[in-house]
C-alpha positions as CSV (number, residue, x, y, z in Angstrom):
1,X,0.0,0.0,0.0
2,X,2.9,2.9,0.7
3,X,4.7,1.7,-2.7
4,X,1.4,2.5,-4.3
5,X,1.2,6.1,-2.1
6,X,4.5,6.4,-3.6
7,X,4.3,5.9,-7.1
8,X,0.6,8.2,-7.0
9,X,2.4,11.2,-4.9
10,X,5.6,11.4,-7.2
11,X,3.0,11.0,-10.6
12,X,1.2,13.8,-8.9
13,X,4.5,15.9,-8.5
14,X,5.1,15.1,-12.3
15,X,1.9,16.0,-13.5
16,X,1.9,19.4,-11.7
17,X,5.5,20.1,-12.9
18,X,4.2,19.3,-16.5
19,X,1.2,21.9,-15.8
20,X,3.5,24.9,-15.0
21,X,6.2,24.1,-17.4
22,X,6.9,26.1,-20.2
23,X,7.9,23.0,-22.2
24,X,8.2,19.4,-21.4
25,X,9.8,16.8,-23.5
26,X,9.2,12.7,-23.7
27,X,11.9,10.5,-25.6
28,X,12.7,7.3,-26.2
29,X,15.5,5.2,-27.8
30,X,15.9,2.0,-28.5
31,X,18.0,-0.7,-30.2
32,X,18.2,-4.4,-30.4
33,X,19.7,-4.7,-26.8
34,X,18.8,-1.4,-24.7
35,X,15.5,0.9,-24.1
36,X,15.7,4.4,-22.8
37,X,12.6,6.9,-21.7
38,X,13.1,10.2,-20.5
39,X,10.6,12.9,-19.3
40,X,12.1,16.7,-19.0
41,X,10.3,19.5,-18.0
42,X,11.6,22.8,-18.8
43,X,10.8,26.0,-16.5
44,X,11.9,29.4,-17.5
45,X,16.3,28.5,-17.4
46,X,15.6,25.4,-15.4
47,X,15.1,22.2,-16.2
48,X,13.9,18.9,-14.6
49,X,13.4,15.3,-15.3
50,X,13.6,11.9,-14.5
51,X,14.8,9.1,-17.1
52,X,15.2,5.1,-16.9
53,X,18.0,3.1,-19.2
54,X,18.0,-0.8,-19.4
55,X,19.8,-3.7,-20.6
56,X,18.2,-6.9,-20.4
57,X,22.0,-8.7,-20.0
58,X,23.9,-5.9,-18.0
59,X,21.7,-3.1,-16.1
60,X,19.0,-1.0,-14.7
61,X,19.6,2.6,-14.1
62,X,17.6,5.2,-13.4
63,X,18.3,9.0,-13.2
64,X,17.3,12.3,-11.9
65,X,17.9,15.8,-13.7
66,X,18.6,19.3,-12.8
67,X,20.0,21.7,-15.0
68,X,20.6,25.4,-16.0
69,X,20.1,26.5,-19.5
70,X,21.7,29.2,-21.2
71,X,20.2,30.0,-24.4
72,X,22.3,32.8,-25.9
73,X,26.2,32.0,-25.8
74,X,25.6,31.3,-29.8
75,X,22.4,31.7,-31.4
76,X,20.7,28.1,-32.8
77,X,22.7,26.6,-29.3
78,X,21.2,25.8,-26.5
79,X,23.6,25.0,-23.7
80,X,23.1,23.4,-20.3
81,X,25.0,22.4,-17.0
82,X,23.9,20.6,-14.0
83,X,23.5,17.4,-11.6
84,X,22.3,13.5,-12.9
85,X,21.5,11.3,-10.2
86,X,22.3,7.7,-11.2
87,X,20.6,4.7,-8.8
88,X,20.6,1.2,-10.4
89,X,21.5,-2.3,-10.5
90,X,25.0,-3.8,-12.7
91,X,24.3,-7.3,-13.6
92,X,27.6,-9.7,-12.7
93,X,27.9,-13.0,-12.8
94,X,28.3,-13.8,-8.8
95,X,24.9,-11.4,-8.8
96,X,23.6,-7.9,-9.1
97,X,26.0,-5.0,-8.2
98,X,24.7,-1.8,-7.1
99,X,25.1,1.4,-8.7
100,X,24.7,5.0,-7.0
101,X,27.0,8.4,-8.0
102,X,25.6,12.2,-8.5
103,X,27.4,13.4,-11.5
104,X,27.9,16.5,-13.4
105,X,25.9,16.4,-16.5
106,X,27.0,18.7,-19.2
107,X,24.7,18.6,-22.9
108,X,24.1,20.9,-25.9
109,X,21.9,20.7,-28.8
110,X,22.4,22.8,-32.1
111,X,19.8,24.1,-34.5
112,X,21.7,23.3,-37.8
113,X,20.0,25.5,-40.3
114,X,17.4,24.0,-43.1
115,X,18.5,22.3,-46.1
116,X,16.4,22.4,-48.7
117,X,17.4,19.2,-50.8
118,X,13.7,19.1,-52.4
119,X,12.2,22.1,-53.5
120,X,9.7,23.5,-51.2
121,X,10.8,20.6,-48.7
122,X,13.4,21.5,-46.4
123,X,15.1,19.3,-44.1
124,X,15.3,20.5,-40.5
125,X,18.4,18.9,-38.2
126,X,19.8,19.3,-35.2
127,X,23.1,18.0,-33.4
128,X,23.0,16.6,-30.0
129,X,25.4,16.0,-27.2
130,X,25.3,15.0,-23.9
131,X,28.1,14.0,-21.4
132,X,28.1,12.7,-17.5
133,X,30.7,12.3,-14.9
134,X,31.0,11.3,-11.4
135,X,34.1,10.7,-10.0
136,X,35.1,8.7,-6.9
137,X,34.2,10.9,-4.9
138,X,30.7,11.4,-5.9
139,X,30.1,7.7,-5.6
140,X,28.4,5.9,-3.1
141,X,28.3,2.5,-2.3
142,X,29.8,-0.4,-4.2
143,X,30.5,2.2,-7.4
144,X,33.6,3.7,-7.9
145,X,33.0,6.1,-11.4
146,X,30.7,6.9,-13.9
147,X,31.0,8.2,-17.7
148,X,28.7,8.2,-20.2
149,X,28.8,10.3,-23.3
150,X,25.6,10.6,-25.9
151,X,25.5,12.4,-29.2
152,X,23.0,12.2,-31.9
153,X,20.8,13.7,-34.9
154,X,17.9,14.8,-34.9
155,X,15.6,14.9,-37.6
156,X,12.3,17.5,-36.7
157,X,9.2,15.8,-38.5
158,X,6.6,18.1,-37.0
159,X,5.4,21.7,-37.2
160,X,7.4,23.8,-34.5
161,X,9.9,21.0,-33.7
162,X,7.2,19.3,-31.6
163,X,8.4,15.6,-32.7
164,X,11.9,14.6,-33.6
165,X,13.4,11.2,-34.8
166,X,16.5,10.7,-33.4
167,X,20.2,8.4,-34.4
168,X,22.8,8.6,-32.2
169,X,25.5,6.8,-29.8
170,X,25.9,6.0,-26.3
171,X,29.4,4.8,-24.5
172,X,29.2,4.2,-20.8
173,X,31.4,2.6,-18.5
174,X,31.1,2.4,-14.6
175,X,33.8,1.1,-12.1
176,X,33.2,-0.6,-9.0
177,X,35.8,-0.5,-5.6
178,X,38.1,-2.9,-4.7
179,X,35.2,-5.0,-3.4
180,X,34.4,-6.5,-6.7
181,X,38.4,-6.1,-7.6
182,X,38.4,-2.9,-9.2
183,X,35.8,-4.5,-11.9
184,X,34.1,-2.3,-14.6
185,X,31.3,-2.3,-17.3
186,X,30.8,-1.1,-20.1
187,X,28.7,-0.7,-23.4
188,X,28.3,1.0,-26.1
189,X,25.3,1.2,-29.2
190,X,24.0,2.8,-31.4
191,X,20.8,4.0,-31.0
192,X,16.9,5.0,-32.6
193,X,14.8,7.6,-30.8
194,X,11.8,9.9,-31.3
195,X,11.3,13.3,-28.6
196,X,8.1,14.8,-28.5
197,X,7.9,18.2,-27.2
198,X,4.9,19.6,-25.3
């Protein structure tokens, strides 16, 4: 009964979040081995979200977001810097390994301007990056460091940039303490996504 309290408070929280926001944002990517879902909800320079990524064979992690974004360094770039949470589970063959850093999550996206390859049919892109780092120090428990770096194109297929198809890549590798013998994962894909902004 709590669990269920829970899971109804926090999809309250979300809801409410999504109702004040000036845009929120849903993705997911996929490939033959990995699914990712992220919600983002975007407040004035501040946005906030929560995201899961899973691998059948290797892990479950999910995240938390805060960041700060800064829209005029360049114009067509929107830059932001903040803090992911990272909680999850490392599959290993003696059993599951626990997972828990705060790391510094740094990403960008750039508006590449329309190319019009057919006439009266332009093709509207954008470039995406996103990296996250915790260091020893911002690990807790059994982990020991955390990297992951994403990048990616984005195709926008509807009016206003309300729905993107994505391609990109994702590396990650975690390390755990001397525990598990200084033992690390790692995996990288390629991935197939679609965002739709709200």
């Amino acid at each position: 009964m709590r669990k269920r309290i829970k899971y109804i408070v926090i999809i309250m929280i979300i809801m409410m979040g999504v109702s004040y926001a000036n845009a929120s944002e849903f993705e997911i990517n996929a490939n033959q081995s990995a699914a990712e879902g992220r919600l983002l909800i975007s407040r004035q320079n501040v946005s906030a979200g929560i995201g899961v990524l899973y691998n059948d064979d290797k892990y479950t992690i999910g995240s938390a977001i805060l960041s700060f974004v800064n829209t005029r360094l360049i114009e067509k770039l929107k830059f932001s810097i903040g803090f992911k949470g990272l909680m999850g589970t490392v599959k290993k063959r003696s059993g599951d390994v626990d997972l828990s850093a705060a790391g510094f999550l740094l990403s960008m996206g750039y508006d590449i301007p329309k190319l019009e390859i057919y006439y009266n049919m332009p093709l509207d892109f954008e470039f995406l990056a996103e990296l996250c780092l915790a260091p020893s120090p911002l690990c807790f428990g059994d982990s020991d460091g955390y990297v992951e770096l994403k990048t990616g194109l984005g195709l926008h297929v509807l009016g206003e940039k309300k729905g993107t198809l994505i391609v990109g890549y994702r590396t990650m590798e975690t390390r755990f303490d001397e525990t598990f013998n200084n033992w690390k994962m790692s995996d990288s894909a390629v991935f197939f996504g679609y965002r739709f902004t709200f």
